[in-house]
N, C-alpha and C positions, 0 to 999 in steps of 0.2 A: 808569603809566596808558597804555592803547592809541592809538596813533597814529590810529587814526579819532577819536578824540576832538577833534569840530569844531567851530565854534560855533554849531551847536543845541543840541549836547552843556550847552556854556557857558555859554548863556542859557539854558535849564533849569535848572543849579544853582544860576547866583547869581540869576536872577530879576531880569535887567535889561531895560532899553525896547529899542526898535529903535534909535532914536536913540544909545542906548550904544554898540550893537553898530554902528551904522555908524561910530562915533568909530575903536571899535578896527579895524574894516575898514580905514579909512584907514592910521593906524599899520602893516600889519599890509601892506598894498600899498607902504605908500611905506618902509618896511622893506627889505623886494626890490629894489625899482628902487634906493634908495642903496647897500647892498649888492655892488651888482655892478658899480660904481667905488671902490668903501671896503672898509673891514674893518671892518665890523657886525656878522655876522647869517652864518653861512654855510648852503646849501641843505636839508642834514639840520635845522637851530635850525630854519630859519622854516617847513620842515614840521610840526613841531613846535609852533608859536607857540600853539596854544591848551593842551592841557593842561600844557607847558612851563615856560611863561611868561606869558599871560596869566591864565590860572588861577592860578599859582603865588604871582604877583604881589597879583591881586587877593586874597589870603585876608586880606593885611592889613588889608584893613577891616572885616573881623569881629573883628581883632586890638583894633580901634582906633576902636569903634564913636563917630561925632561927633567925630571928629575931620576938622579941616578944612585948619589949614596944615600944609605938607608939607615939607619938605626932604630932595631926593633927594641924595645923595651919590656924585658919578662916572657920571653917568644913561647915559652912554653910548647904548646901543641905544634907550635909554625906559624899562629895567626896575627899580624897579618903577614910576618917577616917571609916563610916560606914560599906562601904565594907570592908573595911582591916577586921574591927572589925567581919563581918558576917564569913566571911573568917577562922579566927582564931579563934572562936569560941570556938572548939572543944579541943582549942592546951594548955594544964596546964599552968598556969604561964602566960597567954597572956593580956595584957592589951592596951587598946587605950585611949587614952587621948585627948578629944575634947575639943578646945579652941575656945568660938563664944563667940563675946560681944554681939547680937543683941538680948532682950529678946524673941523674938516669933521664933527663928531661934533655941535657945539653949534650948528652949523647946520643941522643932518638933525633937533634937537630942536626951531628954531624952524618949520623949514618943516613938521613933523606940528600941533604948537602951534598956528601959522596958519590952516591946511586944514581941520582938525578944528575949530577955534575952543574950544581949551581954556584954562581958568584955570589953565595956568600961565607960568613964566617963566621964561627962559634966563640963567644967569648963566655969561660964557665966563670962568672966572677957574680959578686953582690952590685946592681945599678948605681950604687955610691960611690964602689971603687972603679968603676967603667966611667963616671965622670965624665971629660966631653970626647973620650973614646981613640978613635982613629979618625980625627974630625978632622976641616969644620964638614958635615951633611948639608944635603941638600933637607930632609926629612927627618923628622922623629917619630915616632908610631908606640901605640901603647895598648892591648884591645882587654879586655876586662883584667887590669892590673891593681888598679886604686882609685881612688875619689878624686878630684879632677886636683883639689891643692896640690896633694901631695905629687900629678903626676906632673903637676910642673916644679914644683921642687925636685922631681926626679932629672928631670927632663933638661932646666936649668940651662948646666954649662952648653946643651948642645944647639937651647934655643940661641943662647945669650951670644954665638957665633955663626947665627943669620939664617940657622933652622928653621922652617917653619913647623909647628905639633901638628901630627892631625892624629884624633883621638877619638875610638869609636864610645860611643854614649847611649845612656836608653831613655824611656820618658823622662828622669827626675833628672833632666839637667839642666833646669829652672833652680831647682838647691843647690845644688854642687856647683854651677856657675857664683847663687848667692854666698855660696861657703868659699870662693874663691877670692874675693875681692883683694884681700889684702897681696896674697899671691901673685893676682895680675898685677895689683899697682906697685910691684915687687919687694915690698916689705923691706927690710932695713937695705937690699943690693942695690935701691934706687934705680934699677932697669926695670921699665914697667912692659905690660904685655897688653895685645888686641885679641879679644877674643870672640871669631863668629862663627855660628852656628848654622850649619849647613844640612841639609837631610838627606836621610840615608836610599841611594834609590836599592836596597833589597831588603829594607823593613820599614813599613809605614813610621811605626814606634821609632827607630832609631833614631840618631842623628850621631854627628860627625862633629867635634869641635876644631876648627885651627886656631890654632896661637901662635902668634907672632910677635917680634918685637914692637912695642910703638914706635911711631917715626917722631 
C-alpha cells in the first residue's frame, strides 16, 4: 500500500468519528516522542503508522464483529491492542487488556491509555503469569510476538475459554502452520484447535491466522 496512505485515507475506509481519529492521533504522536529514548517504533514504522499498522491492525474488527473484550498479547508499541482499544472507544462494555513485561514499554502503554482515555488496561506482567487473565475474552491478538506454536501455547488458557486467536502472520505461514500441528491437536491438554487462514486486506503478503477451539 502507498506511503501517502494517511489518515484521510483511513478514515474513508474504515468510516470512523473524529473523535477515533484524534484517539489514534494521540497514539500515533506519543509513538514518536517515546520512540526517540526507547526501542518502539523506528522513523521509516511511524511514517508508515497508518496503512502499516494502523489499518493493519484495525481489520480485526471486521474479523470479530461485537466483539468487546480484548487480550492483547506482547502489546509492545500498541499493536494491535491500542488501536483496537482507539477503535472501541466509544462501544459500552469494551475493554482491552494489555499484557507487556518490559517496564518502559508498559509504561508508554499506560501513558497513551491515559491521554487518549481508553478502555483499556496495562497488565506489566510475563504472558505465562497473565495466564487466562481477567477472562473469559471474547479475542486474543498477538502481532509479531512468536512463531505460531508457541503463540498458542501462549494464548492457551484464554483460547481454551471460547477465545477465538486472531494472529497477524507473513508469507511463511505455510511452516509455522506445519510446525504447529502438534499444538493444534493440543498435545498432551487433549483440546484441539481449528486453524484458518484469512488474508490480510492491508498487505498482499500477509495474512491473518484464527484459531479456535474444535467443536
Amino acid at each position: 500500500m502507498s506511503q501517502s496512505y494517511g489518515p484521510a485515507e483511513f478514515q474513508r475506509d474504515l468510516g470512523v468519528s473524529r473523535e477515533t481519529m484524534e484517539r489514534l492521533e494521540i497514539h500515533r504522536r506519543l509513538l514518536g516522542e517515546w520512540s526517540e529514548r526507547m526501542n518502539l517504533v523506528g522513523p521509516r514504522e511511524l511514517e508508515a503508522y497508518w496503512p502499516r499498522h494502523a489499518l493493519d491492525c484495525a481489520q480485526l474488527l471486521r474479523l470479530a464483529p461485537g466483539a468487546k473484550r480484548w487480550a492483547d498479547l506482547g502489546s509492545g508499541a500498541g499493536f494491535p491492542g491500542l488501536v483496537i482499544a482507539c477503535l472501541l472507544a466509544h462501544e459500552p462494555g469494551a475493554s482491552i487488556h494489555l499484557v507487556e513485561s518490559t517496564g518502559k514499554k508498559a509504561a508508554f502503554l499506560q501513558a497513551v491509555t491515559t491521554e487518549a482515555d481508553l478502555p483499556a488496561k496495562v497488565f506489566r506482567q510475563r504472558i505465562e503469569d497473565f495466564g487466562a487473565g481477567e477472562g473469559p475474552y471474547d479475542v486474543v491478538t498477538a502481532r509479531a510476538l512468536a512463531p505460531l506454536p508457541r503463540l498458542i501455547a501462549y494464548a492457551k488458557p484464554i483460547l481454551d475459554r471460547g477465545a477465538q486467536g486472531l494472529f497477524h502472520k507473513g508469507a511463511d505461514i505455510d511452516a509455522e502452520l506445519a510446525a504447529a500441528t502438534n499444538a493444534l491437536q493440543g498435545g498432551a491438554s487433549g483440546v484441539s484447535y481449528r486453524a484458518d487462514v484469512l488474508e490480510s486486506l492491508s498487505d498482499p503478503r500477509g495474512r491473518i491466522v484464527r484459531i479456535s477451539k474444535a467443536p
